[in-house]
C-alpha positions in Angstrom: 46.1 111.0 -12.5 46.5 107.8 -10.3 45.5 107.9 -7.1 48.1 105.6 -5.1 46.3 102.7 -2.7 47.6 100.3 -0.9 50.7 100.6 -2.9 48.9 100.2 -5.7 47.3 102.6 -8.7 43.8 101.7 -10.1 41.9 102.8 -12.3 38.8 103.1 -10.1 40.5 105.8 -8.0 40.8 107.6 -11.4 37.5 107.0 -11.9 36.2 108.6 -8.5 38.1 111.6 -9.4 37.4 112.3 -12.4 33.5 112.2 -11.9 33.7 114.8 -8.8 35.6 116.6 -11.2 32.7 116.6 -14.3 30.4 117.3 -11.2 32.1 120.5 -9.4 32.6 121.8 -13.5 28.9 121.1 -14.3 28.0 123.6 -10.9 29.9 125.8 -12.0 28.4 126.4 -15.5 24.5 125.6 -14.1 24.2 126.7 -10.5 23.5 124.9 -7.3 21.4 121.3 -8.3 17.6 122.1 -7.3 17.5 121.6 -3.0 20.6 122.2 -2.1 21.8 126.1 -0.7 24.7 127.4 1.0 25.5 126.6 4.9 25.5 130.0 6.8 28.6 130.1 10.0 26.3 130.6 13.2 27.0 133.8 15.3 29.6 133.8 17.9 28.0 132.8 21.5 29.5 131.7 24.6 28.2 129.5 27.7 28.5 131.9 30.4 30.2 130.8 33.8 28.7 130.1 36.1 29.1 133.0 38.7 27.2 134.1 41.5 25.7 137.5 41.2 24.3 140.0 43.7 20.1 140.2 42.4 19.3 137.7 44.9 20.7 139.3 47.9 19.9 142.4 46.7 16.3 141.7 46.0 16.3 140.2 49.8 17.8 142.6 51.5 16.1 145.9 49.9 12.8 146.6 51.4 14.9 146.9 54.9 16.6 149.5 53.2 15.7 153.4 53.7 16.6 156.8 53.3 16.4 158.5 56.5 15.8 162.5 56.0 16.2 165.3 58.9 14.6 168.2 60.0 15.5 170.6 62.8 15.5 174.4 62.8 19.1 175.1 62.9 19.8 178.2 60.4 21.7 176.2 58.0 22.2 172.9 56.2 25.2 171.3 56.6 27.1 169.8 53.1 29.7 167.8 55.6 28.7 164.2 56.7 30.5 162.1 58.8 34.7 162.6 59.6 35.2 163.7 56.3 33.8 166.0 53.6 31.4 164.9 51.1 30.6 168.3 48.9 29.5 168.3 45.7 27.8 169.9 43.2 30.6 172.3 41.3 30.7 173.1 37.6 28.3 172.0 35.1 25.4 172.5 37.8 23.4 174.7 36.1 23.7 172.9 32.7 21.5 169.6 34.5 18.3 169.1 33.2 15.2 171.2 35.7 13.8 167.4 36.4 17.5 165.9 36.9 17.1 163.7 40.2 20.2 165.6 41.9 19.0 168.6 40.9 15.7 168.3 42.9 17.9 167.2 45.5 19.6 170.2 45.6 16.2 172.0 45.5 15.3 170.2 48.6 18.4 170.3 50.4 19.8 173.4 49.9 22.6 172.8 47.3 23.4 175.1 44.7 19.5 176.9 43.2 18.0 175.4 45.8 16.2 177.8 48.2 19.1 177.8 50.9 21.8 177.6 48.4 23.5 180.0 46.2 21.2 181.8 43.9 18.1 180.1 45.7 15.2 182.3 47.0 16.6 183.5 50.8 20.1 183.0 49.8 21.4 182.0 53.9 20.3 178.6 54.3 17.6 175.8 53.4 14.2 176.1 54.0 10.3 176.4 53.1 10.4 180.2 53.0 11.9 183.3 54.4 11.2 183.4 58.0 10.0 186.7 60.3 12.0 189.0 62.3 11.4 187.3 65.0 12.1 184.5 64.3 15.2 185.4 63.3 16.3 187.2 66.4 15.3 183.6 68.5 17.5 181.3 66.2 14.5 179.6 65.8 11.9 179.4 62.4 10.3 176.5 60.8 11.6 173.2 60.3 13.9 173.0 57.2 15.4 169.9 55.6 19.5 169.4 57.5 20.5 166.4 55.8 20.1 162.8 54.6 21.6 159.6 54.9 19.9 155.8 55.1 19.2 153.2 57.6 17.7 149.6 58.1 15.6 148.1 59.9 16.6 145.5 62.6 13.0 144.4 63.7 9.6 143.8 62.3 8.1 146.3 64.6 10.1 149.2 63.3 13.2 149.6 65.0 15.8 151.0 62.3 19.7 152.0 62.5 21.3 154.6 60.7 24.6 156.6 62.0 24.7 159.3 64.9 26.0 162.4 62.6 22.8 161.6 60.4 20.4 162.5 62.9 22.2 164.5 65.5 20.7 168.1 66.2 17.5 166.8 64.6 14.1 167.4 65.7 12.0 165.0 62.9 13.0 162.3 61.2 11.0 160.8 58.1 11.9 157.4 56.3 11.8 156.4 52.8 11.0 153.0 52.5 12.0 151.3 48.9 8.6 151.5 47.5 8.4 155.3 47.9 6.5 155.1 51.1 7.0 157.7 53.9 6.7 157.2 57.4 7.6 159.2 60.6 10.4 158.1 63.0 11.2 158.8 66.3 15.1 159.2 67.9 15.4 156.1 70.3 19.3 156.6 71.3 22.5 158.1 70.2 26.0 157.2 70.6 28.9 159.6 69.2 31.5 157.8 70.4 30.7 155.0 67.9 28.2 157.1 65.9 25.5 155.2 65.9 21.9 156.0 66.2 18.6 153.7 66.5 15.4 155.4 65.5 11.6 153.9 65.8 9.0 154.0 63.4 5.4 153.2 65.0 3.0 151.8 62.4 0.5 149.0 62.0 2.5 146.7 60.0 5.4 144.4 59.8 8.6 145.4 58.1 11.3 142.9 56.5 14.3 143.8 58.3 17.9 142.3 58.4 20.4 140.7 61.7 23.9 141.6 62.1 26.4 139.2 60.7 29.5 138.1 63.3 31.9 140.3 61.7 35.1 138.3 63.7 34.0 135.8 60.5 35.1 138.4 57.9 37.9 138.0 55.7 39.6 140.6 54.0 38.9 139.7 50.6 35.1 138.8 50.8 32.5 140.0 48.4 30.4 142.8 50.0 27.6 145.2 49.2 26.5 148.4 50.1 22.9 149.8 50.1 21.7 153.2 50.5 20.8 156.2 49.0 23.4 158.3 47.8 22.6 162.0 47.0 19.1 161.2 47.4 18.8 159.5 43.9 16.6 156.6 45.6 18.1 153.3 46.5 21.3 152.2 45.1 23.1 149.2 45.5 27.1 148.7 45.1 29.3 145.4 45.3 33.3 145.7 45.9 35.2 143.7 48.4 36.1 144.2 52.2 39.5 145.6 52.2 41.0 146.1 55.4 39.9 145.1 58.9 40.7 147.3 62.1 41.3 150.4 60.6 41.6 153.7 62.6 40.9 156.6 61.2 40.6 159.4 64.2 36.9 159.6 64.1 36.5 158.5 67.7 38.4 156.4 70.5 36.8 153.2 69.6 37.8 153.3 65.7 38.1 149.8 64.3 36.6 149.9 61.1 36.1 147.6 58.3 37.5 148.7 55.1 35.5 148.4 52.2 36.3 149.4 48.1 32.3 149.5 47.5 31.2 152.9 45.9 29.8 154.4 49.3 28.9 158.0 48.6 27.2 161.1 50.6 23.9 159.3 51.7 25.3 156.3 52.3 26.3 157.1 55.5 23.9 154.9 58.4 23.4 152.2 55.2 24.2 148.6 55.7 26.8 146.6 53.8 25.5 143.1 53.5 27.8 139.7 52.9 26.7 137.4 50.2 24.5 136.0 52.8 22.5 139.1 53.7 23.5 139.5 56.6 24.8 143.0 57.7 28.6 143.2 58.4 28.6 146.9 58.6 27.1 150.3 58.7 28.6 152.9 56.2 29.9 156.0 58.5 32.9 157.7 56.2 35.1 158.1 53.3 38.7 158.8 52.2 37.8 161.2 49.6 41.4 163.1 48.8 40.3 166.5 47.1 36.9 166.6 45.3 34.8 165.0 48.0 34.2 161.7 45.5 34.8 158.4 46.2 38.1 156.7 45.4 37.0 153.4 46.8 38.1 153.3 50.1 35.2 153.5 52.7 34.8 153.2 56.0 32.0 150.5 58.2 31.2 149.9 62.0 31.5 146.3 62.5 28.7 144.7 63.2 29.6 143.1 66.5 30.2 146.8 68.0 27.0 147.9 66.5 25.0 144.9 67.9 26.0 145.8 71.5 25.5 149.9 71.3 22.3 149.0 69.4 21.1 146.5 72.1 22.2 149.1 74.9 20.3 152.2 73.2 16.9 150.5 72.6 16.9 149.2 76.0 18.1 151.6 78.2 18.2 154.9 75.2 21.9 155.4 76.0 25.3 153.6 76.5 26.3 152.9 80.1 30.5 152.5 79.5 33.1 151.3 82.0 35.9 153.7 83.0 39.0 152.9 84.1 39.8 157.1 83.8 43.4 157.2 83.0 45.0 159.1 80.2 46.9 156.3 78.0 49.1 156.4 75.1 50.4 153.7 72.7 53.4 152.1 73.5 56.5 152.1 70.7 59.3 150.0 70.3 61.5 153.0 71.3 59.3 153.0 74.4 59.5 149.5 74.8 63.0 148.9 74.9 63.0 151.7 77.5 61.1 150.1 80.0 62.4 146.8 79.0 59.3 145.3 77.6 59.6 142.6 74.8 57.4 143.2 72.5 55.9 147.1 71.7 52.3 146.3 73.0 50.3 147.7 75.7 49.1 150.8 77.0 51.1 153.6 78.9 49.6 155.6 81.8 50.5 158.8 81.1 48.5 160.4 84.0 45.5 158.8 86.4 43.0 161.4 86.7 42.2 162.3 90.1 39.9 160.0 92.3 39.1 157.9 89.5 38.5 154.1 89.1 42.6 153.6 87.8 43.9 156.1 90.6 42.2 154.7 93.7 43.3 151.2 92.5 46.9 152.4 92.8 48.0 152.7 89.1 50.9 155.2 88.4 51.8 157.2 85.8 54.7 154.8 83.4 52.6 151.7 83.7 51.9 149.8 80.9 48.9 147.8 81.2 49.0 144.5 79.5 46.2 142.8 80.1 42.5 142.6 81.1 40.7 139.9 83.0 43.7 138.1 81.9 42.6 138.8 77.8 46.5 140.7 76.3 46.1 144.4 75.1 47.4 145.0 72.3 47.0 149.0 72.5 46.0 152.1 73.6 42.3 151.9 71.6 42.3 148.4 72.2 42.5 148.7 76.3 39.6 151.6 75.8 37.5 149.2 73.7 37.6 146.5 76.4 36.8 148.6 79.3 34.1 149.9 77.4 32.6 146.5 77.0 32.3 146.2 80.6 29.5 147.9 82.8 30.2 150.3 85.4 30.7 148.3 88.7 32.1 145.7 87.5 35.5 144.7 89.4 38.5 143.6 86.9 41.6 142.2 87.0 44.1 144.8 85.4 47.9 143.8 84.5 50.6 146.0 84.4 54.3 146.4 83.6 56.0 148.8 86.6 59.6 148.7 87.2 60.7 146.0 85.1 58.1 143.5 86.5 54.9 142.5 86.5 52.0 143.3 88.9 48.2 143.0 88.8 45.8 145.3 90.5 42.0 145.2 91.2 39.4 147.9 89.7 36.8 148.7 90.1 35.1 150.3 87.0 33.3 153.5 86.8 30.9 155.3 85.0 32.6 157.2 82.0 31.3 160.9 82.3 29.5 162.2 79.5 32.2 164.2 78.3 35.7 163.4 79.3 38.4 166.1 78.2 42.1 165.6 77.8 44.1 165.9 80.9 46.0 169.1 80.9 48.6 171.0 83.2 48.4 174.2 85.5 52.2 174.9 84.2 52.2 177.4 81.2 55.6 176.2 80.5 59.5 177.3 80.9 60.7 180.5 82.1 62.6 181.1 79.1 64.3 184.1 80.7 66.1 181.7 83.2 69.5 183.0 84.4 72.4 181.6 81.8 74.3 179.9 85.2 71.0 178.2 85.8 71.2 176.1 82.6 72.7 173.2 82.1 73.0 170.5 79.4 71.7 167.2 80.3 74.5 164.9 78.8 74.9 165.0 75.3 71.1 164.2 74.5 70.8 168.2 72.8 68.5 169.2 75.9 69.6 172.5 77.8 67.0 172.5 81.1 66.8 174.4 84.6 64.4 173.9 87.6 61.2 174.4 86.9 60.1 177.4 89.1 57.1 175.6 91.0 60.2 173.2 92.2 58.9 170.4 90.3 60.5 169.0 86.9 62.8 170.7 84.8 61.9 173.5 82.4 63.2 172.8 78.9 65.0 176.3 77.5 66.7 175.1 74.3 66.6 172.2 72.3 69.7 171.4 69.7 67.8 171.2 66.5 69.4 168.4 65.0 69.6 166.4 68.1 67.2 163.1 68.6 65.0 165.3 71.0 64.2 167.7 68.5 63.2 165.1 65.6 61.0 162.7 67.9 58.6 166.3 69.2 60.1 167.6 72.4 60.1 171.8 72.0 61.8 174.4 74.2 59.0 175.7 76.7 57.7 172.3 77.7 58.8 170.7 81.0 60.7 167.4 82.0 58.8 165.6 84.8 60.4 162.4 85.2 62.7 160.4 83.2 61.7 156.2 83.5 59.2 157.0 86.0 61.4 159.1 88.4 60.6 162.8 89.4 63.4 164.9 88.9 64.0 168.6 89.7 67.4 169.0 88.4 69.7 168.0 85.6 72.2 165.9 87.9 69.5 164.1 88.8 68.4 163.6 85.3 71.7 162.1 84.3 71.7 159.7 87.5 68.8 158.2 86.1 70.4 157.7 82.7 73.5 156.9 83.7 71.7 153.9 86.0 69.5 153.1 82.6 72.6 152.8 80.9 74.6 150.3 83.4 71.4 148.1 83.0 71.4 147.8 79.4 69.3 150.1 77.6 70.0 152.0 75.1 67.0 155.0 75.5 65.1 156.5 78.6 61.9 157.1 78.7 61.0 161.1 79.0 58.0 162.4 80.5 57.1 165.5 78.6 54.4 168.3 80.0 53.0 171.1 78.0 50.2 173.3 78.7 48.1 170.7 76.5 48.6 167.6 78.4 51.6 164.9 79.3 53.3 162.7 76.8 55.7 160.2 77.1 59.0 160.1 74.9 61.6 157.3 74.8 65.3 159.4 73.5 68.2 157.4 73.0 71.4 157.2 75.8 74.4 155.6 74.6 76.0 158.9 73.9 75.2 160.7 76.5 
């Protein structure tokens, strides 16, 4: 065989190959030559990326973690926590191992074989022991465990937050800290309206505690996590991301959560969920838990900028001191808006001022839309009730509003919100729904039959065309008309006057009042065919 060069075959070429030829044949025959042995291929192994974890916030952050357990002597333990419902237990209970951390849990809190559960010793409710006749005919017995949730610790001389439907009804409070250690607590302050609580634990120590992050900083999208103790397993950590900002969720009128896709279970609730910084940026109240009461990843946390201030408030004064402008308000829809010839659908509508307050000696009307603040916009109804609620009682404000298609601004001055404010409501029980035939008429062609209302104010509402725009946006025969864009009526020529006149200046809907026997709504209907 020549071996080509250069453009040229040698024999040395031939030569080369020939002798790695005699050699490979002579291994063959003999074996390996003495000192020579097979290469092995190494393992498969990768350089890992370089990505931030959680251990070293996590290892910060933890000793200011506890569980926070309740006692009071209310008859029964509750299995709800929070806005939503967070049971659990269900099939497969009594196959868990006797030492099985959430079945002690259960033992101690009244779950299913526990002593106030079903199948447990007194079979009515948790507790240390049956309790005497007595007893039982006061309401009253030992102290029995009522739930658990955690907390944190905001100060080194013990001051700890946790949420409001942890620790409400309770009458002792003990804390877990992360090393197993148990110390007493005392209630400092609740707030239900945000549902947050601070409690106080008096010992001669220092604790590591955490601050409040600015949560105005947080982006959806952030890494978060969430520390607690859920279903009493000790304390557990969880990472996800922050989902949502601003989220309402009906739990109360100053609902702006943050969203979170953590794992936040039953316990969690009062917990912190840190940013990567340690800092808190939110305090686990609730869940959307569809169904089975598990989590599905979408949890709900106070901000930490509304927690701050109610936190400040209750370990200074041991309640919240609110402003209160006191008038019943209601968001403002584009339907709404176009019939009071707004812009933009923002603002808050005065349905009613209630009487001798704050709103109502300052001159606002029912049909305003307030706009603004000490000159900062309102976006909505919650978001005029948060700002008033940042202000203290006394304090004299600069209120905007919207009133017959121009702009006005009035002075309050701010009251004290009452402890318990209920909804406005009317005397009226509603139409006289046997009303004469002669006495009804139609109002236009908007699907509403009406007659005078028989206390000579409004119009009573007898019949309401099913498939008319009345009927699909709420209004019901038996409720009452009381003005229609802002303007009293009392009979149905007046009522098409006022549309009529809405019509010639270019709307295309009116805006309804609407009375019931559970309040006053407003309701914007449509005009051009009527």
């Amino acid at each position: 065989m020549l071996i080509r060069q250069n453009g040229k075959f040698g024999s040395r070429a031939l030569l080369k190959s020939t002798a790695i030829a005699g050699i490979a044949a002579a291994m063959l025959v003999t074996g390996l030559p003495t000192g020579m042995s097979l290469s092995h291929a190494e393992p498969v192994k990768l350089a890992a990326p370089q990505i931030s974890g959680f251990a070293n916030v996590v290892d910060a952050v933890s000793p200011a973690v506890v569980s926070v357990r309740v006692q009071s002597n209310v008859k029964e333990a509750s299995n709800t926590e929070g806005p939503f419902s967070f049971g659990f237990g269900g099939r497969g209970f009594d196959s868990l191992p006797d030492d099985h951390p959430l079945k002690r849990f259960f033992r101690e809190f009244g779950g299913p074989g526990g002593p106030g559960g079903p199948g447990g010793p007194d079979g009515h409710g948790p507790g240390a022991g049956p309790r005497d006749h007595a007893d039982r005919e006061k309401g009253k017995g030992p102290l029995r465990p009522t739930s658990q949730g955690s907390g944190f610790f905001i100060s080194e001389d013990g001051y700890l937050v946790t949420n409001n439907h942890v620790v409400d009804d309770g009458s002792a409070f003990t804390i877990v800290m992360n090393d197993g250690t148990e110390l007493d607590a005392k209630l400092v302050g609740k707030d239900s309206r945000t549902d947050l609580a601070v409690l106080k634990v008096d010992a001669n120590r220092k604790f590591t505690y955490v601050s409040f992050a600015d949560d105005a900083k947080v982006r959806v999208g952030d890494w978060v996590v969430a520390v607690g103790n859920p279903f009493g397993l000790g304390g557990t950590v969880t990472a996800g991301i922050v989902s949502a900002r601003g989220r309402d969720i009906g739990a109360g009128p100053y609902d702006d959560f943050i969203q979170v896709d953590a794992a936040v279970n039953r316990g969690n609730s009062g917990g912190p969920t840190f940013n990567l910084e340690g800092q808190v940026v939110g305090i686990n109240t609730a869940i959307f838990s569809p169904g089975n009461g598990g989590n599905v990843g979408i949890a709900f946390a106070i901000p930490a900028n509304t927690a701050k201030d109610v936190v400040a408030s209750l370990i200074k004064n041991g309640k919240i001191e609110r402003g209160w402008l006191g008038v019943q308000i209601q968001p403002v829809t584009k339907d709404i808006a176009e019939s009071l010839g707004l812009a933009d659908a923002s603002g808050a509508l005065v349905v009613s001022p209630t009487e001798d307050s704050p709103g109502s000696k300052a001159g606002m009307k029912q049909g305003d839309v307030v706009t603004a603040v000490n000159g900062d916009t309102v976006k909505d109804a919650r978001d005029l009730a948060r700002k008033i609620a940042t202000y203290a009682p006394g304090t004299e404000v600069d209120v905007a509003i919207w009133r017959n298609g121009k702009a006005e601004t009035l002075k309050v001055k701010l009251g004290q919100m009452p402890a318990d404010t209920a909804k406005a409501s009317t005397d009226d029980e509603g139409s006289d729904n046997g009303a004469p035939a002669q006495s009804q008429q139609e109002i236009g062609k908007m699907g509403l039959s009406v007659s005078p209302a028989s206390d000579g104010k409004g119009l009573d509402i007898v019949d309401v065309d099913p498939d008319s725009e009345a009927a699909a946006r709420g209004i019901k025969a038996g409720e009452k008309i009381s003005a229609i864009n802002n303007q009293s009526v009392k009979s149905a020529d007046e009522a098409m006057k006022i549309v009529d006149g809405a019509r010639k200046d270019g709307r295309n809907k009116a805006l309804f009042q609407i009375e019931n026997d559970k309040g006053s709504r407003f309701v914007a209907l449509p005009i051009n065919e009527g």
